[in-house]
C-alpha positions as CSV (number, residue, x, y, z in Angstrom):
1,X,77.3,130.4,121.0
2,X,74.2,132.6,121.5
3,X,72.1,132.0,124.2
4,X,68.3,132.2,124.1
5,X,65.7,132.9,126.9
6,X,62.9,130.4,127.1
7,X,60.2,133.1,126.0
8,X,62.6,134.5,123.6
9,X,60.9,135.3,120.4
10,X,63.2,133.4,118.5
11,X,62.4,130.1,120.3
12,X,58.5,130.7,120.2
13,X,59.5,131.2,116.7
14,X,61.3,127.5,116.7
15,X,58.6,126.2,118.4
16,X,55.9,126.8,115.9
17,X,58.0,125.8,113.3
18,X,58.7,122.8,115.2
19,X,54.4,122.1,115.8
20,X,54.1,123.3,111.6
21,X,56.2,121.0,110.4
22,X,54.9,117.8,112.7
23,X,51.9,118.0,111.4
24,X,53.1,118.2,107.7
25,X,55.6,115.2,108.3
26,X,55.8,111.8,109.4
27,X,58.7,112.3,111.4
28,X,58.9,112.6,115.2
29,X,59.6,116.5,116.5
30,X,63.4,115.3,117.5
31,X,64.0,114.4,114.0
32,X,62.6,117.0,112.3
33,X,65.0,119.0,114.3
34,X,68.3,116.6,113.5
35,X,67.3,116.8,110.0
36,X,67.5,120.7,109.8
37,X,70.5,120.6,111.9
38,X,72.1,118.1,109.8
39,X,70.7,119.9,106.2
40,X,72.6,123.2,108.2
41,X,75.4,121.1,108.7
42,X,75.6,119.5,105.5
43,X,75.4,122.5,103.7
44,X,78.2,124.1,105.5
45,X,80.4,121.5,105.2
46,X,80.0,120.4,102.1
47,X,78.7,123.1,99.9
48,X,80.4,126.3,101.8
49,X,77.0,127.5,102.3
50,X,76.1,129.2,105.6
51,X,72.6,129.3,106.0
52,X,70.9,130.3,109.9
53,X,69.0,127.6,111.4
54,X,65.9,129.3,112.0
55,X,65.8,130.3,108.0
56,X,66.3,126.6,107.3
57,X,63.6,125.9,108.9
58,X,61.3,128.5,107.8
59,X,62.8,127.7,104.4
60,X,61.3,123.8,104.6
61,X,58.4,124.8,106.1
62,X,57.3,126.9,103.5
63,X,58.2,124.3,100.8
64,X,56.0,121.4,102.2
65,X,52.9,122.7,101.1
66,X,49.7,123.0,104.6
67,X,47.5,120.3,103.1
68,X,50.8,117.2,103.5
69,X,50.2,115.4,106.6
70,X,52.9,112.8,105.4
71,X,55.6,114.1,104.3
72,X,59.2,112.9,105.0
73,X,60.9,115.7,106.5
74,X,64.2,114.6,105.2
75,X,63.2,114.4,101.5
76,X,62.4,117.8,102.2
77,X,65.1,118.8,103.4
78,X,67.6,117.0,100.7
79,X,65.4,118.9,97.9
80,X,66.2,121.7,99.5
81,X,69.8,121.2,100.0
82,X,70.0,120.4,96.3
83,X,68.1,124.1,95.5
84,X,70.9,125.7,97.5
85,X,74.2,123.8,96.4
């Protein structure tokens, strides 16, 4: 398990992913992160796929387009499982 500093560039990384997608989505910060951690684990599991959390999430960022304010992070998140399968 990798360990990560609080001001590690990877978490500020995290973090604004974290803030992007809130505002795109109607779902609370926690559960935009259990989704991606789920879609990770879900892919891994299921489809052999092995995909790094902070690409996932970059990933379904970039698919919801800026102008969503009410999005359902876990539609996203199943549409992109479905690209990757």
């Amino acid at each position: 398990m990798v360990m990560f500093q609080k001001n590690d560039i990877t978490v500020t990384r995290f973090r604004y992913l974290i803030e992007s997608l809130d505002k795109k989505c109607i779902n609370t910060k926690k559960d935009i992160a259990d989704v991606v951690v789920q879609a990770q684990n879900t892919l891994r599991e299921k489809y052999g796929k092995e995909v790094e959390l902070l690409d996932l999430t970059e990933d379904i960022n970039d698919y919801i387009p800026n102008e969503y304010s009410d999005m359902d992070c876990t539609e996203a998140a199943v549409a992109y499982i479905q690209l990757l399968k």
